[in-house]
KEZA-14123 format. One line per 10 residues: number of its first residue (from 0); their letters; for each residue x negated, y, z negated of N, C-alpha, C. Coordinates in pm, 1 decimal, m for minus. Each point is the difference from the previous one (the first is absolute). Last residue first. Layout:
NUM	A	X,Y,Z,X,Y,Z,X,Y,Z | ... .
//
This chain:
94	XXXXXXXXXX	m19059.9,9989.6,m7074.7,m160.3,26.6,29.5,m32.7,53.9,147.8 | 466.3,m2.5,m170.0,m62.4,76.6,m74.5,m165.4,m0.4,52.9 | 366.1,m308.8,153.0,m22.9,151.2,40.1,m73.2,88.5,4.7 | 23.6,m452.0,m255.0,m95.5,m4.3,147.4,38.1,126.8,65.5 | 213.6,m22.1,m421.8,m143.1,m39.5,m40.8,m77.0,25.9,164.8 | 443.1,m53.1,m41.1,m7.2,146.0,2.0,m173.7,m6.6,m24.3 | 197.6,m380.2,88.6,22.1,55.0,106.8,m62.0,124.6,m36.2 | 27.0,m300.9,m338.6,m111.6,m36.4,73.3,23.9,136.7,166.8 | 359.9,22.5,m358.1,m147.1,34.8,m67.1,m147.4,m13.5,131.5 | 403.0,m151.4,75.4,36.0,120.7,26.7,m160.0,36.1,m61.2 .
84	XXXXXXXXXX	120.2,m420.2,m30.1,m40.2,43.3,155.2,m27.3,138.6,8.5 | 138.5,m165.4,m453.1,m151.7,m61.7,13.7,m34.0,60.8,148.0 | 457.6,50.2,m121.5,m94.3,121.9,m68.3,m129.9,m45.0,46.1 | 277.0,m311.7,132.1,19.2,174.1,75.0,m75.2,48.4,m74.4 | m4.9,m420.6,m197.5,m18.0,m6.2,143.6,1.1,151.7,50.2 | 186.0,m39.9,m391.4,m94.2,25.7,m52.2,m105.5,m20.8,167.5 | 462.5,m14.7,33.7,m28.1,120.7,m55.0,m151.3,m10.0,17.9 | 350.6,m372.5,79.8,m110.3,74.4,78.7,m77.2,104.8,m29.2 | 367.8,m214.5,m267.1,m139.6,m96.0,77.1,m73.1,8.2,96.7 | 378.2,335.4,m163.1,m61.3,m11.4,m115.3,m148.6,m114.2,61.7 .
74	XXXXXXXXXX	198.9,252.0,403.8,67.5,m48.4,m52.9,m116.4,m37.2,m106.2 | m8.6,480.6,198.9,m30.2,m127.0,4.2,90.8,m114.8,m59.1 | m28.1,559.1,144.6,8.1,m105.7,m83.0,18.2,m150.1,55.8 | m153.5,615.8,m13.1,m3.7,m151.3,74.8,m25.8,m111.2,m28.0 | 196.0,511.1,m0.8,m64.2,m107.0,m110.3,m21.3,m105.9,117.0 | 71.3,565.7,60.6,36.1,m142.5,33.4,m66.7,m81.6,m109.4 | 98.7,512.2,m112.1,m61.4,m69.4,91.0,81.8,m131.4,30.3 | 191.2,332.5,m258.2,m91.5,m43.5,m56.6,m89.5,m48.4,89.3 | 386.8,397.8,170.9,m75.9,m158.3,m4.4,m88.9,6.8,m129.0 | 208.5,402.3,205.0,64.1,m61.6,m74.5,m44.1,m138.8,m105.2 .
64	XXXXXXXXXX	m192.9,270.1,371.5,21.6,100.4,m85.8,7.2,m142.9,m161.8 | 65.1,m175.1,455.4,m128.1,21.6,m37.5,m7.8,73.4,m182.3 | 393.7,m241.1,347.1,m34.8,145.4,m92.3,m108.9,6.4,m113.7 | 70.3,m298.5,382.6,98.2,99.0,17.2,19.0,146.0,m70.1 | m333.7,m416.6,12.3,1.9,72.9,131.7,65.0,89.4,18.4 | m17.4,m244.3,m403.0,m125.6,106.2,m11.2,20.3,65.0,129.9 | 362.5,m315.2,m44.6,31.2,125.2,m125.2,m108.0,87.0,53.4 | m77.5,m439.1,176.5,151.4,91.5,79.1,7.9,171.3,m101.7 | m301.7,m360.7,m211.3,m60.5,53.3,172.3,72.3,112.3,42.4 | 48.4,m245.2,m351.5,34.3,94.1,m107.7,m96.9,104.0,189.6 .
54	XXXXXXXXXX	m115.6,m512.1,m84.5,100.2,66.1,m79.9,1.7,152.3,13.3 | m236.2,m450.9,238.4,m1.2,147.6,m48.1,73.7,74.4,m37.8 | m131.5,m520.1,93.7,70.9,52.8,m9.1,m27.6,151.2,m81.6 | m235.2,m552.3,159.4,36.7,103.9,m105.1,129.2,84.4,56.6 | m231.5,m527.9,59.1,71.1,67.5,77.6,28.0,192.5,m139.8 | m420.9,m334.6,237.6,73.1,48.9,m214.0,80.1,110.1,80.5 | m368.1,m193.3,293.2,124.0,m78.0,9.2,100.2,m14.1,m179.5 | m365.1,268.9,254.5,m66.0,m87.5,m75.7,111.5,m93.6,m19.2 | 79.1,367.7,229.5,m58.6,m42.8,56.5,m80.5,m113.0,m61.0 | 265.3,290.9,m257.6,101.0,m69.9,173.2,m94.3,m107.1,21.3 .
44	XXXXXXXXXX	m203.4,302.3,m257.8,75.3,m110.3,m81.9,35.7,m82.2,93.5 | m118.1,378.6,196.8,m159.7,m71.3,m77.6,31.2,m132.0,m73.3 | 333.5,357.4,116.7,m62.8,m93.3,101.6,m98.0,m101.4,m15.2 | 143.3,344.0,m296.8,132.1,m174.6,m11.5,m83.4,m31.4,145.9 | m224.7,344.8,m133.7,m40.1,m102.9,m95.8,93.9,m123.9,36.8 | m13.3,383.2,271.1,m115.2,m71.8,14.2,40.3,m137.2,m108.9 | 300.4,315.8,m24.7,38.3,m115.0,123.3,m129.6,m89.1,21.9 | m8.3,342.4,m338.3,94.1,m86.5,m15.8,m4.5,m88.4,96.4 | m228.1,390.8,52.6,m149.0,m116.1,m66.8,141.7,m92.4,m41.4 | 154.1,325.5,286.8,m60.4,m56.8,73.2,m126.6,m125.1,m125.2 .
34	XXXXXXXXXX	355.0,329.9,m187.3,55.6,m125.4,72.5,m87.8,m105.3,92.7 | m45.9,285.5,m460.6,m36.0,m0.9,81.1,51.8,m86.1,97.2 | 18.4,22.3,m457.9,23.1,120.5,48.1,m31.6,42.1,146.8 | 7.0,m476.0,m346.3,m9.6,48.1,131.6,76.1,156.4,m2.0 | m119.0,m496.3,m365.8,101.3,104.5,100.0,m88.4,133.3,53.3 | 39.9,m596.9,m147.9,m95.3,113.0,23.2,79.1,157.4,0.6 | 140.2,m449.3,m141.4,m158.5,m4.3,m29.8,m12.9,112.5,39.6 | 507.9,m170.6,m111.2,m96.0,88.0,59.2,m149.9,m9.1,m31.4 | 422.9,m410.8,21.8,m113.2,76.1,m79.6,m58.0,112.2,76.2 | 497.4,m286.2,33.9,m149.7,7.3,62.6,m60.7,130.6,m111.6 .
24	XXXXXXXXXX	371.4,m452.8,35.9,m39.1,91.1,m29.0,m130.2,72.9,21.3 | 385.1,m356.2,244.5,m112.8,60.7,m58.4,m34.2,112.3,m90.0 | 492.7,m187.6,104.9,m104.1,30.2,69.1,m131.4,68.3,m83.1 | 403.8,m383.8,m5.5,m3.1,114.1,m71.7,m166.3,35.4,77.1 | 405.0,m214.8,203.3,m154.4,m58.3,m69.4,m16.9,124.0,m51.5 | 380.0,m30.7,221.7,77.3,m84.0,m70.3,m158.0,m71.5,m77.2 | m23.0,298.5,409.1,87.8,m88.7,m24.3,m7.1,m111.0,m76.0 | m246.1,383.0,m158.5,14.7,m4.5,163.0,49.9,m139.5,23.8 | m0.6,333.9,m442.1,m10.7,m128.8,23.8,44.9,9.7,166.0 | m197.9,291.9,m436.6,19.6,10.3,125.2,4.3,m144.7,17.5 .
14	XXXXXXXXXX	62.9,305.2,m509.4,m73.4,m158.0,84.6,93.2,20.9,150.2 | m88.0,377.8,m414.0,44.3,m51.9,142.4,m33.8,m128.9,15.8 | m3.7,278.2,m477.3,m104.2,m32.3,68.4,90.8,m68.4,107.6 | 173.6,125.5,m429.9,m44.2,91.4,79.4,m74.1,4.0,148.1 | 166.7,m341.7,m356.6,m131.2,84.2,m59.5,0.2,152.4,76.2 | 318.9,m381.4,69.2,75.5,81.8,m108.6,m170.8,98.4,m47.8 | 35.4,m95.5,559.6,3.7,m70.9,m156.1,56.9,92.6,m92.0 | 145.6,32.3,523.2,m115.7,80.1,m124.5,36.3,m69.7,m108.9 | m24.9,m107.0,559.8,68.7,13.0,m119.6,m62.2,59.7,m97.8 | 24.0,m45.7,567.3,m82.3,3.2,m119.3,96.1,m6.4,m121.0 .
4	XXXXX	m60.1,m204.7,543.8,71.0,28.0,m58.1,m57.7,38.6,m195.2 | 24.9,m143.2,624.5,m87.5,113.0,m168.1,86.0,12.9,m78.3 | m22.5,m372.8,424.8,55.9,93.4,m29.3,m67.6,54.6,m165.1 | m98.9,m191.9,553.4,m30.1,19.9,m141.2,89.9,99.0,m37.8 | 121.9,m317.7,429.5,m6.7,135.3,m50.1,m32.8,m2.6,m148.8 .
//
């Protein structure tokens, strides 16, 4: 059984540790007002094998009104990889 666990530095700032590792940090590259071009994009990732993550999903489905959108974030050594696919994906839509 994983266990979660967060703390707050003397800066202000959380560190997440999943048993007893302090857990990744992730980067937003993209964000999204839109849910169906979100899932396209983490799929598109999925599928290239860059594990990502959509932030802020649960909130836009519930209370739209409310929401900034979704983000969709990456881990820091994959980033520039996602942006480069994302770029090439949206490039071959487009023509």
């Amino acid at each position: 059984m994983s266990r979660f666990r967060a703390s707050r530095t003397t800066t202000g700032a959380y560190n997440q540790f999943v048993d007893s590792h302090q857990a990744p940090e992730l980067i937003t590259i993209r964000h999204f007002g839109n849910m169906s071009e979100a899932l396209l994009a983490k799929g598109c990732l999925e599928s290239a094998g860059i594990a990502c993550f959509l932030a802020d999903a649960n909130v836009t489905r519930l209370e739209w009104p409310l929401s900034r959108g979704m983000r969709l974030q990456v881990n820091p050594d994959d980033a520039e990889t996602a942006v480069a696919l994302l770029e090439t994906a949206g490039d071959a839509t487009s023509a």
